[in-house]
C-alpha positions in Angstrom: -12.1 1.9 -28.0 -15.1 -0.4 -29.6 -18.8 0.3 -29.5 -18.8 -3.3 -28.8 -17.1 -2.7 -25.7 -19.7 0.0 -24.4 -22.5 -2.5 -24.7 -24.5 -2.6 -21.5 -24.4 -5.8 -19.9 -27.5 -6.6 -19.0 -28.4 -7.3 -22.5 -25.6 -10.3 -22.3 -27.4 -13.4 -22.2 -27.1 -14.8 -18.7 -26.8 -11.3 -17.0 -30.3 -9.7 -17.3 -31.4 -6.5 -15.0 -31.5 -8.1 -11.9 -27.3 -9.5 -12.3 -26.6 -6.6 -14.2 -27.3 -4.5 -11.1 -24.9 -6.7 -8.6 -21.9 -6.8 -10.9 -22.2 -3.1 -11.3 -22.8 -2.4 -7.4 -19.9 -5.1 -6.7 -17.4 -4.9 -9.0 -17.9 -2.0 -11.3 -18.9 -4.0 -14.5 -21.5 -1.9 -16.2 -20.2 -2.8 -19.7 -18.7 -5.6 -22.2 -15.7 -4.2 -22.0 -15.5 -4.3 -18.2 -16.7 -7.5 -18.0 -14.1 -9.0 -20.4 -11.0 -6.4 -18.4 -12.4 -8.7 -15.6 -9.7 -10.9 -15.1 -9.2 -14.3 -13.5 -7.1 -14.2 -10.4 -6.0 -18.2 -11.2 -6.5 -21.1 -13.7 -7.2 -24.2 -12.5 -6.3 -27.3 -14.8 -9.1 -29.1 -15.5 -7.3 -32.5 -15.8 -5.7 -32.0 -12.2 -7.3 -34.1 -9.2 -6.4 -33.1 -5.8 -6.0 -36.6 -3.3 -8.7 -35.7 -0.6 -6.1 -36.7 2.2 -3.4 -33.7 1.0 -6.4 -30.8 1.4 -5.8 -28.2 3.7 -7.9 -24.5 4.1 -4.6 -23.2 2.9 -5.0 -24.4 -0.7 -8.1 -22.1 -1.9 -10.1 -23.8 -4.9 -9.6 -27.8 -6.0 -10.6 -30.2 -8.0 -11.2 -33.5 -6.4 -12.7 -36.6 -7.7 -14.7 -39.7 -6.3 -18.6 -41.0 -5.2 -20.7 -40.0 -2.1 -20.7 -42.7 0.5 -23.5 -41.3 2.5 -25.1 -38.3 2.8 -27.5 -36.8 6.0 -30.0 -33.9 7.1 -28.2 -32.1 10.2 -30.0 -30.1 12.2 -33.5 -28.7 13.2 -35.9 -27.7 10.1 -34.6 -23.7 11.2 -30.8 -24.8 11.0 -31.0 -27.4 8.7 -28.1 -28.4 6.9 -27.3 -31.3 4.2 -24.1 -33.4 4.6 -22.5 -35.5 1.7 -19.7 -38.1 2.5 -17.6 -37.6 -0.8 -14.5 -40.2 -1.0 -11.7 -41.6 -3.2 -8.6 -44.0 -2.5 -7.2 -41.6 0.1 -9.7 -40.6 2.7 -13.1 -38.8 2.6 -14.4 -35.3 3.6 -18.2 -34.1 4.2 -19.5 -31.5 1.6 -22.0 -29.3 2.8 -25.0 -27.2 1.4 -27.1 -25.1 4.0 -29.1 -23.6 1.0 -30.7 -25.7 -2.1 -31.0 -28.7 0.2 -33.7 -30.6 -1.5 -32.5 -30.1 -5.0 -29.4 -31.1 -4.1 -30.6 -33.9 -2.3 -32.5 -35.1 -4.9 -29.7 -34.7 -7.3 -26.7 -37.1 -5.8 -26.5 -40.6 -6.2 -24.1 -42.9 -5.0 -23.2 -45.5 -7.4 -22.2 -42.4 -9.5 -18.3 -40.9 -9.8 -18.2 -37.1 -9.2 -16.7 -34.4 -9.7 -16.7 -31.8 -7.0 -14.9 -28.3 -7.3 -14.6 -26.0 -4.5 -12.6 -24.6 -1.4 -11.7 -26.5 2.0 -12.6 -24.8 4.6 -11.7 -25.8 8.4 -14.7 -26.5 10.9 -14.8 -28.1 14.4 -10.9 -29.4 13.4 -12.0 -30.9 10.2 -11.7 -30.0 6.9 -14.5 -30.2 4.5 -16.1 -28.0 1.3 -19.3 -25.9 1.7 -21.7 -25.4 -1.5 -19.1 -26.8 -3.9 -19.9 -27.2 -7.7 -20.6 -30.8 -8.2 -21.4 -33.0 -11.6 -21.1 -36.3 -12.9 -17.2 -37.0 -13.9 -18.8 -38.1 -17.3 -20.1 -34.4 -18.3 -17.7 -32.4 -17.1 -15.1 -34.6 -19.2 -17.5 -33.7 -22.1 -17.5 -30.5 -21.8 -13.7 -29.5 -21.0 -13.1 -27.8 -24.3 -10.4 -25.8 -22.2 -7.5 -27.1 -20.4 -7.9 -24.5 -18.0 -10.5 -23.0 -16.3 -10.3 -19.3 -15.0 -11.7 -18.7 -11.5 -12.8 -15.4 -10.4 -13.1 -13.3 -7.4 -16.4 -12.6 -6.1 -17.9 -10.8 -3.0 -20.4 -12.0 -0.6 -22.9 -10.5 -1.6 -22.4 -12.0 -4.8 -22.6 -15.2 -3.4 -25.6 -15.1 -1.8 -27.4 -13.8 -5.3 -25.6 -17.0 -6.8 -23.2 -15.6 -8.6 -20.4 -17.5 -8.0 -16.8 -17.7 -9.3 -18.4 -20.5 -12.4 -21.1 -18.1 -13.3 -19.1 -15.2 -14.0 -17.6 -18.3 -16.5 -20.5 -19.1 -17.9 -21.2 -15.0 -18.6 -17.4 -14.5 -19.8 -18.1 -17.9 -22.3 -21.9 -16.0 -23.6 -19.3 -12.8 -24.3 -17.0 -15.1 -26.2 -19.0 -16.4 -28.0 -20.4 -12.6 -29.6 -16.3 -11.3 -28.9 -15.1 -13.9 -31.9 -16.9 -12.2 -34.5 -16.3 -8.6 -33.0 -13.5 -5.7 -34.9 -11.4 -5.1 -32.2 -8.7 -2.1 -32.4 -5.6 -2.5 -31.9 -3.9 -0.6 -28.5 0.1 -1.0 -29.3 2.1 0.0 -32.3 2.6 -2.9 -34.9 6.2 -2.4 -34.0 6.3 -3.1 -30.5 4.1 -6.1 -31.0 6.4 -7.4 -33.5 9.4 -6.6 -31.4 8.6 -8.2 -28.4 6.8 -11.2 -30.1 3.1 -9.9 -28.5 -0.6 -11.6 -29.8 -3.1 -8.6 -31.3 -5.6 -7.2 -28.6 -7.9 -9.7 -29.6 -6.3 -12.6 -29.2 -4.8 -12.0 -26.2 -8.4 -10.7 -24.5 -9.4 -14.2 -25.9 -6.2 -16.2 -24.1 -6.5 -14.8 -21.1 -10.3 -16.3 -20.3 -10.4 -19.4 -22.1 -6.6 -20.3 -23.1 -6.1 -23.7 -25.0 -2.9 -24.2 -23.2 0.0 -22.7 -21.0 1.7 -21.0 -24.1 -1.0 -19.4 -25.4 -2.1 -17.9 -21.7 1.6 -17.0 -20.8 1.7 -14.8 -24.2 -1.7 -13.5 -23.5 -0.9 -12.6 -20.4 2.4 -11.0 -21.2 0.6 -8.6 -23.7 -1.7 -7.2 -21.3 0.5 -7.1 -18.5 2.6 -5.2 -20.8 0.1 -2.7 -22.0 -1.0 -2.2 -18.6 2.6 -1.2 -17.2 3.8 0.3 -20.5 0.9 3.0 -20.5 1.7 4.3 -17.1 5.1 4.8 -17.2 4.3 6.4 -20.7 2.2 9.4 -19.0 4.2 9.3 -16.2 7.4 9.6 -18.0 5.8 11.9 -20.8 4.5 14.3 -17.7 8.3 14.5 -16.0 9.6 15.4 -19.7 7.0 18.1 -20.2 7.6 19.6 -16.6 11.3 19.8 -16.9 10.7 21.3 -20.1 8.4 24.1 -18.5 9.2 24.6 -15.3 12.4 26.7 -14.9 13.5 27.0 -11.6 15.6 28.6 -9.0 19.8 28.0 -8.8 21.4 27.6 -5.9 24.8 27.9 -7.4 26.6 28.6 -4.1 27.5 26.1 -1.2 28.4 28.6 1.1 28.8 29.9 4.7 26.2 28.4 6.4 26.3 24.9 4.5 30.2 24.8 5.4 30.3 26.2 8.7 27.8 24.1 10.0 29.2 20.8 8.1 32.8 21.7 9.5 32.4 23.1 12.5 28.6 21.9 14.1 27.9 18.5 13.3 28.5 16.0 15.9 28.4 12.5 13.6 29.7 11.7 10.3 27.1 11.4 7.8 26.5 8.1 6.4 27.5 7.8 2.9 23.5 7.1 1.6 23.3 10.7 3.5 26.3 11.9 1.5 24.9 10.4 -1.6 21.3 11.9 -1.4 23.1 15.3 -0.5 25.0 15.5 -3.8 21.8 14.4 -5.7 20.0 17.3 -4.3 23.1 19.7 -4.8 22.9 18.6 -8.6 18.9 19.0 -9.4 18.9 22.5 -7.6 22.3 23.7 -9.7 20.5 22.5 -13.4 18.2 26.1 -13.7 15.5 23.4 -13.8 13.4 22.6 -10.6 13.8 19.5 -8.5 11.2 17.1 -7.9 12.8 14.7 -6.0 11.2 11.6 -3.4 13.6 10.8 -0.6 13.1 7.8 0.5 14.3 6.7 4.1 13.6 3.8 7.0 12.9 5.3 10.4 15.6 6.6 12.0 17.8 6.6 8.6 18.5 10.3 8.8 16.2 12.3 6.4 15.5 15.0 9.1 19.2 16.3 8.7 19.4 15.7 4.9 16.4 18.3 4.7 17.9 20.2 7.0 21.2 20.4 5.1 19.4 21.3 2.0 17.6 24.2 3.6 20.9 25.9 4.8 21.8 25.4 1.1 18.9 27.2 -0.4 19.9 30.0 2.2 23.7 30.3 1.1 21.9 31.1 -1.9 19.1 34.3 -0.9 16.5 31.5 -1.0 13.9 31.0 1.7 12.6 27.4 2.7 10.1 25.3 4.2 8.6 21.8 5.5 5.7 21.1 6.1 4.5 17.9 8.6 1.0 16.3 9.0 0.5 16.7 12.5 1.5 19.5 15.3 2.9 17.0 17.2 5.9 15.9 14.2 6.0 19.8 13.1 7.2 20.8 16.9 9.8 17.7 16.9 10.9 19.3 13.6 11.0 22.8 14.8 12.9 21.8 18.4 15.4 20.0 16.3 16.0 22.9 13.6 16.3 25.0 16.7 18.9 22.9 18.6 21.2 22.1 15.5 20.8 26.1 13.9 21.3 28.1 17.0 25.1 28.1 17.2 24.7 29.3 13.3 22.6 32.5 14.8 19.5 31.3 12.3 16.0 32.2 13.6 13.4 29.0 12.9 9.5 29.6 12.5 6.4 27.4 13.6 3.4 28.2 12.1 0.8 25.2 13.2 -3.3 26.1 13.8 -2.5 26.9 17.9 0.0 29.5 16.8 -0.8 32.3 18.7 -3.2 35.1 16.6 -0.3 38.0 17.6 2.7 35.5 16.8 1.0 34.3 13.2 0.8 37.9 12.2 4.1 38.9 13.0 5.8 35.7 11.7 3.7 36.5 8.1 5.0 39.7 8.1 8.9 38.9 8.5 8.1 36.0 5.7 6.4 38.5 3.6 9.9 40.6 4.0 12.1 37.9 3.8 13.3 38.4 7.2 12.3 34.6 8.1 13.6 32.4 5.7 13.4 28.8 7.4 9.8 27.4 8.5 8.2 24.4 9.7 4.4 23.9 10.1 1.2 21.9 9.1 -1.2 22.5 7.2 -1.4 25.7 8.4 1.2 26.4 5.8 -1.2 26.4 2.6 -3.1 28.9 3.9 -3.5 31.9 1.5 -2.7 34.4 3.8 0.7 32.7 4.0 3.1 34.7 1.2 6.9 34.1 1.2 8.9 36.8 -0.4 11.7 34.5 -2.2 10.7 30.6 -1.8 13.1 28.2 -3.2 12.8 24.9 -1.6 9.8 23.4 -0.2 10.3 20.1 1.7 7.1 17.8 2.5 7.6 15.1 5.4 5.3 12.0 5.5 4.3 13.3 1.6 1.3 10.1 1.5 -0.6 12.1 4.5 -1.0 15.4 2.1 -3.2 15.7 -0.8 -2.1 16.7 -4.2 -4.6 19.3 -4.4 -2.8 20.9 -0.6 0.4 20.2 -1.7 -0.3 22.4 -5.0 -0.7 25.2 -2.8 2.4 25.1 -1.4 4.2 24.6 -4.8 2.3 27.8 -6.3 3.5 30.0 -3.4 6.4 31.7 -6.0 5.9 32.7 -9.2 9.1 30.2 -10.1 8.0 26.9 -8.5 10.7 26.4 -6.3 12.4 23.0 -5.7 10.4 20.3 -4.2 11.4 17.4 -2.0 9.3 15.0 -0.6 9.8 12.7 1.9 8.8 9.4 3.8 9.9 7.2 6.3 7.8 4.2 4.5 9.6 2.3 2.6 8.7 1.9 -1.0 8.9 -1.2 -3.0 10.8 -0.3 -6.2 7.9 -1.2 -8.6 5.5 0.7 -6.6 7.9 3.5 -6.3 8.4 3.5 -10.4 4.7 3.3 -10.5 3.2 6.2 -8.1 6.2 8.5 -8.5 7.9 7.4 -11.9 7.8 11.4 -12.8 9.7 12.0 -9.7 13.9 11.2 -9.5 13.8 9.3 -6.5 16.6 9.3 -3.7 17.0 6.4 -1.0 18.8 6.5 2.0 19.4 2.6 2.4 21.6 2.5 6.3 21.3 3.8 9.4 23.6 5.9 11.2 26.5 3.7 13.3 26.1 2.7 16.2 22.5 2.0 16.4 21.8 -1.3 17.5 19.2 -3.3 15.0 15.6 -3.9 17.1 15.1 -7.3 18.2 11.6 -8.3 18.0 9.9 -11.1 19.7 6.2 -13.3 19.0 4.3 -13.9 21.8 1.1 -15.4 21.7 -1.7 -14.6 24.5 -1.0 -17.5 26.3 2.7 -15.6 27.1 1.1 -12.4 28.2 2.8 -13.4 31.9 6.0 -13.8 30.5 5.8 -10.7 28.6 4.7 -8.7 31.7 7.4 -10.1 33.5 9.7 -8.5 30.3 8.3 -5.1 31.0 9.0 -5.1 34.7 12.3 -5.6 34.2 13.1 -3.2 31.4 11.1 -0.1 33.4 13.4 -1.1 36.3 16.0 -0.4 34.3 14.6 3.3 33.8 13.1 2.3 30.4 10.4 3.5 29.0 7.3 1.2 26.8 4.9 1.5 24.6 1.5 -0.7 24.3 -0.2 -0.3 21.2 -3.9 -1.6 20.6 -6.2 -1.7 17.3 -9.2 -0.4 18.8 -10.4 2.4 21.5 -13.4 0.4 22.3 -14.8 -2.7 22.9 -15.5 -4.1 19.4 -19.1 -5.8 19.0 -18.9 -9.6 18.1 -15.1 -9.6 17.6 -12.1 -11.0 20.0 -9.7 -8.1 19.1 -8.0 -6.5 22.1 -8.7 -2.9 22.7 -7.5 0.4 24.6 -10.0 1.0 27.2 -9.6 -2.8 28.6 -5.8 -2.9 28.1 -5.9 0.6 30.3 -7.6 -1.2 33.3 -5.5 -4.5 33.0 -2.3 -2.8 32.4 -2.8 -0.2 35.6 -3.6 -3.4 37.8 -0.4 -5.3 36.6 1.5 -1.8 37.0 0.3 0.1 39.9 1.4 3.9 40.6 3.5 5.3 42.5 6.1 2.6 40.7 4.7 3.2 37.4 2.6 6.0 35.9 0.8 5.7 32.1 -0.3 7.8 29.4 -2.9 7.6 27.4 -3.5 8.3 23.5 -6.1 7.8 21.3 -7.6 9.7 18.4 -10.7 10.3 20.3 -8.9 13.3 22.8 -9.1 16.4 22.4 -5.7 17.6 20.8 -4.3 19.8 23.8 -5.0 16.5 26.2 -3.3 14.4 23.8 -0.1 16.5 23.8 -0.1 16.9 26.9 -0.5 13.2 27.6 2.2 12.4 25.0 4.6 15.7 26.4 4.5 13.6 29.6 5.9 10.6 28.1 8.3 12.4 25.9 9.6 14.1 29.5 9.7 10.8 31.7 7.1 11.8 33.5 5.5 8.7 32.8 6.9 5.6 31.5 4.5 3.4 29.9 2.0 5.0 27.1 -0.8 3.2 26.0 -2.3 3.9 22.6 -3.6 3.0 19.1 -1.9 3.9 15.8 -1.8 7.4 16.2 1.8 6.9 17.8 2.8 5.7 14.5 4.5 9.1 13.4 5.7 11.9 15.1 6.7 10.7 18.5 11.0 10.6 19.6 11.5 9.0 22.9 14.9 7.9 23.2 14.5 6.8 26.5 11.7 4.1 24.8 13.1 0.9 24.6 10.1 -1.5 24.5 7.2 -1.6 21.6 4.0 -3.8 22.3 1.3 -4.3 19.8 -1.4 -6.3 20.7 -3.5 -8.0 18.3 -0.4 -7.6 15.5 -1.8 -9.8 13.4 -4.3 -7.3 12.4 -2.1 -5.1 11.0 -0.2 -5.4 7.8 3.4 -5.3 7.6 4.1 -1.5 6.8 2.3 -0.4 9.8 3.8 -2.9 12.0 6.9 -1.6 11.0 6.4 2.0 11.5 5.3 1.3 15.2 8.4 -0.7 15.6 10.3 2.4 14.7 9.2 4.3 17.2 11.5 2.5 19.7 15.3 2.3 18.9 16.2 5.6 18.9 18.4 5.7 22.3 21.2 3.6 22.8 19.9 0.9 24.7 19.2 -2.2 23.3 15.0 -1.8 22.1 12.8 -4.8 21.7 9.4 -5.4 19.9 6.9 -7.2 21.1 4.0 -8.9 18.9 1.5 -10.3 20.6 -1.5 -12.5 18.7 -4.2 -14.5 18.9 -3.2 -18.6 18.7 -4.5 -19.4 15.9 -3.2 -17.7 13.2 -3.7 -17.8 9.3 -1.2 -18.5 6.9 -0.9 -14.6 5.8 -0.4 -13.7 9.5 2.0 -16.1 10.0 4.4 -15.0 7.4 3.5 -11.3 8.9 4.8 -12.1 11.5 7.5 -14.5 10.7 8.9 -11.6 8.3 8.7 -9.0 11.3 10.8 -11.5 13.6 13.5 -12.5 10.8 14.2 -8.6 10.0 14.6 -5.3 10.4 15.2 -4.2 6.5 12.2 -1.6 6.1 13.0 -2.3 2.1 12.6 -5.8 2.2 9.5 -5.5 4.6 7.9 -3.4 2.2 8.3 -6.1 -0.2 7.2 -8.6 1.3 4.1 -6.4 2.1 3.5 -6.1 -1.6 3.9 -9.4 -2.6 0.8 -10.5 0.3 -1.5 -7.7 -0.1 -0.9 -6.1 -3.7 -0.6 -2.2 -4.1 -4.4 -1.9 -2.3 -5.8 1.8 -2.8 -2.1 3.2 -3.8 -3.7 6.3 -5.4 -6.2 8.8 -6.0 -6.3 12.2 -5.5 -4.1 11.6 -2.1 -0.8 10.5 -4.3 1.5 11.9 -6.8 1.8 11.0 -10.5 -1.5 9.1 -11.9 -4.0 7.3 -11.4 -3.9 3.8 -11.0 -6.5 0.8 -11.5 -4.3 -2.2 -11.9 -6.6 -5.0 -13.6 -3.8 -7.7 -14.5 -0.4 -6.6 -13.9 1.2 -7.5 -9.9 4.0 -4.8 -8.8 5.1 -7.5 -6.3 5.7 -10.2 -9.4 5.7 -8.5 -12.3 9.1 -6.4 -12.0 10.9 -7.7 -15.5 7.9 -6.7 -17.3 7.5 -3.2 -15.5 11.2 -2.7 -16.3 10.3 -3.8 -19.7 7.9 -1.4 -20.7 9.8 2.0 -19.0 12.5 1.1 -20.6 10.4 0.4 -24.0 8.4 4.0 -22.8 12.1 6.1 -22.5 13.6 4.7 -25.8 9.9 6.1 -27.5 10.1 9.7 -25.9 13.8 10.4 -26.6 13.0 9.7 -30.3 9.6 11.3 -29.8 8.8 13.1 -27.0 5.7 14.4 -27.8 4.4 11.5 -30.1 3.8 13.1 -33.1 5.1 10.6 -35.5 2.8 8.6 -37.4 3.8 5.7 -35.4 3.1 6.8 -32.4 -0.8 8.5 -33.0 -1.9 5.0 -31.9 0.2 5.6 -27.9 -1.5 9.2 -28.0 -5.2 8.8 -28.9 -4.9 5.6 -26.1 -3.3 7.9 -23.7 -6.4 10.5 -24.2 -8.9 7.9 -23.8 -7.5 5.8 -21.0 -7.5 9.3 -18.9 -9.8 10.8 -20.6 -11.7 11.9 -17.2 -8.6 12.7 -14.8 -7.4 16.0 -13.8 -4.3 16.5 -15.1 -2.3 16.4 -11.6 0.9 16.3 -13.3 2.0 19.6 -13.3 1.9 19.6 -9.6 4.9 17.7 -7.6 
């Protein structure tokens, strides 16, 4: 962009080696121009006082104004600790400093008015404010040349160097002040600015840190938002044009004897019509000469297993041969048994090729591949392997696609010298910005209801102080023949933590449960692989009917019999997972329960965790709600689809219009320009270069 962006920041005044070292450690600001993409995460209005009787640890950072009415050393001289009584017309709460104690001791005076900015924090069931910002009401009146200040997250270790959320201000204000006299290029066309009514670059960069008013940070915002969004969808969008363009592929022009026969004559159920849908989708990409690259989205149990299936006796009506691969051994046998069942009145042999295969069965199963005589195969990563050579791919299907790296599912894709089609699936439900974002190259299918007549989970919250009552549950459903699961966060007893964990829950669950009347398996991603498929073969067969694990029951285990989920500690995990593990009860025709069990004292994030979990089953609208209280988190790298993504200002779980804005504004540039060559549009491809300037160009790989 600007030199005057690549200027190192330890020659910023206020930053220095020392600084300069932490900020790059902690948040990756090495430069002006990262320090100024360094947004704020709020604003906080300078003229807004908080009444000290309304604060609650809930709130995060406030303003509250009023005079110390005492103020005491706590403590030995090892554990010392100084404690402020700070009060206005509505109560009064203790500030506390356990560092700077005599400068701040020395500092406060009580006949003065104050103003004190910090977070309330809960301690012995009283709220109060450790090492808050604190000066005279007088000054900081003076000195509000903005309306609103911008706060900004720190780490720990920040903290403890002292830089805190108002000196990455004060930096920000010593880069302003340089920033104002700075040439900044512009980023967007002239006409999109003026089309959508956008600040230049420079203004907005200016806004978004030290905005006079509401306006002018709404707009600021907006812009960069905007840009953000609108530069994404661009590649991503620019990448699907260039593969359609390039990539011929294979047409399965026929729907034909094995397609009909088994829809007509084999299948048990009706599909749903989200099944029906997806199938026609998938009927149209592989008939265009062009190769499909299509996600299929689907909540557990929704029916994606059959869809796949479907489209592999397609791809074999038409002289094609096919195959999915899972991420574990245990979901690529469940696959395999399942192909098996549902093919075998159709006469059609099914492969499994996982790392136990045996050494004479892998050789013999390459070879009829290599001659086309086996033409449907399921597997792991065993798949990729170079010594794995298809005569006449066509359709490659990839289950659970966000366990798989690009660079392994590449392998797969360059197995024909026409890439064949491509579907990839997963049972976690995507949020519809994050969808547009990770896979906006991919067409992406959603199968949005269940088959009938499976009866919605009912999930229940107990908290530890109901662990009788929830025992007392479980006897009665394994009386009924049931079968449960108990999943915990850990394997071992955590140091310095409360959690709950496998080990213990093994030895208080036997006690509760004794054999010959019960019988338990254990899983845990510390056995052996043989013993934990044995261990879970056991459960899958009634042997036993309680299993007690950690996560790695998540995927890949069908036990219709299963009617009970228990997760200890749930309010640990977020709100995908939790979901997930739900799924893995339901699947009979009982009625299936979920049991949360937490802690008693639970934070306000938890709570709506939870709260969510109880109120519904919607994967969709979990996955949502996940969004909107975590954010995106690590949603890419090498281990997605599509592009990298480092979101600095926009929110997927808030900022939908404006993502919709800018694909739409991205689609309406490429049809009139797909390559950007006008004159226009050298500004979108020179940004394009430089923003991914050091990415390997996964886009030609689905």
């Amino acid at each position: 962009m600007s030199s005057f962006f690549d200027s190192d920041i330890k020659y910023l005044k206020g930053v220095g080696p020392q600084r300069a070292l932490v900020l790059a450690d902690e948040l990756g600001i090495k430069t002006y121009g990262d320090l100024i993409y360094y947004f704020p995460y709020r604003y906080l209005d300078r003229t807004r006082f908080h009444p000290i009787n309304t604060l609650n640890e809930d709130m995060g950072w406030v303003q509250i104004k009023g005079r110390i009415t005492k103020s005491e050393l706590v403590g030995d001289s090892r554990h010392q600790r100084f404690v402020a009584w700070f009060a206005d017309e509505t109560g009064s709460i203790p500030l506390v400093w356990f560092q700077g104690i005599k400068w701040i001791k020395d500092k406060l005076q009580r006949d003065v008015e104050y103003v004190v900015f910090g977070r309330p924090s809960e301690f012995n069931h009283q709220i109060n404010i450790v090492h808050p910002d604190i000066e005279e009401a007088a000054k900081h009146q003076a000195k509000a040349e903005f309306v609103l200040q911008p706060l900004y997250n720190t780490s720990e270790k920040m903290k403890n160097r002292q830089i805190t959320t108002k000196t990455i201000y004060q930096i920000q204000f010593s880069l302003y002040e340089q920033f104002k006299n700075a040439t900044i290029p512009e980023t967007l066309p002239k006409s999109l600015l003026d089309k959508l009514n956008m600040p230049p670059l420079k203004t907005a960069l200016q806004d978004v840190h030290f905005p006079k008013d509401q306006y002018d940070l709404q707009r600021a915002q907006f812009r960069l938002k905007f840009e953000e969004l609108f530069y994404i969808q661009l590649k991503l969008l620019r990448l699907k044009g260039i593969k359609a363009r390039a990539n011929g592929g294979h047409r399965f022009a026929t729907v034909g004897h094995y397609f009909n026969t088994f829809y007509k004559q084999h299948l048990t159920f009706e599909l749903t019509n989200a099944q029906k849908r997806v199938l026609r989708e998938i009927r149209q990409d592989t008939n265009t000469g062009l190769q499909m690259n299509r996600l299929l989205q689907g909540d557990v149990g929704s029916g994606k297993t059959l869809v796949a299936m479907m489209s592999m006796l397609l791809a074999l009506d038409n002289g094609f041969q096919s195959c999915l691969m899972a991420p574990t051994e245990i979901l690529a046998q469940q696959h395999y048994k399942t192909f098996c069942d549902m093919l075998a009145p159709l006469g059609i042999e099914v492969g499994l090729l996982t790392g136990s295969t045996k050494p004479s069965v892998r050789n013999q199963m390459l070879a009829d591949l290599a001659e086309n005589r086996l033409k449907i195969l399921i597997g792991t990563h065993a798949l990729i392997e170079d010594r794995v050579s298809f005569s006449h791919l066509g359709l490659v299907i990839i289950d659970e696609q966000h366990r798989f790296g690009v660079a392994q599912r590449a392998k797969l894709w360059s197995k024909n010298y026409i890439p064949p089609h491509v579907l990839v699936m997963t049972a976690t439900p995507i949020p519809r910005t994050l969808a547009m974002t990770l896979y906006g190259d991919l067409d992406v299918s959603v199968i949005d209801e269940l088959p009938p007549g499976r009866k919605p989970i009912k999930t229940i919250h107990y908290y530890d102080s109901n662990r009788l009552t929830m025992f007392a549950f479980l006897r009665q459903q394994l009386q009924l023949g049931r079968q449960v699961y108990i999943v915990y966060p850990l394997i071992s007893e955590p140091e310095a933590s409360d959690l709950k964990y496998l080990e213990d829950g093994v030895e208080g669950i036997s006690r509760a449960f004794p054999p010959p009347q019960y019988s338990i398996s254990v899983v845990h991603g510390r056995m052996k692989a043989a013993d934990k498929e044995l261990s879970m073969s056991y459960f899958a067969k009634g042997i036993t009917n309680i299993m007690i694990a950690t996560t790695v029951i998540e995927v890949g285990v069908n036990v219709p019999n299963a009617s009970v989920m228990v997760i200890e500690n749930a309010e640990r995990f977020g709100l995908s997972q939790l979901h997930q593990l739900r799924g893995r009860v339901g699947r009979g025709a009982d009625q299936s329960y979920c049991i949360l069990m937490t802690g008693n004292k639970l934070t306000s994030d938890a709570r709506k965790r939870i709260q969510t979990m109880v109120e519904t089953n919607d994967g969709f609208e979990i996955a949502e709600a996940d969004l909107k209280l975590r954010g995106p988190g690590d949603i890419e790298g090498t281990q997605q689809s599509g592009i990298a993504i480092d979101l600095k200002i926009a929110d997927l779980g808030k900022d939908n219009q404006i993502l919709m804005m800018a694909r739409n504004e991205a689609i309406r540039i490429l049809e009139e320009d797909p390559n950007l060559e006008d004159r226009d549009n050298a500004i979108l491809n020179a940004e394009i270069k430089r923003r991914w300037r050091y990415e390997f160009d996964w886009g030609q790989i689905s």
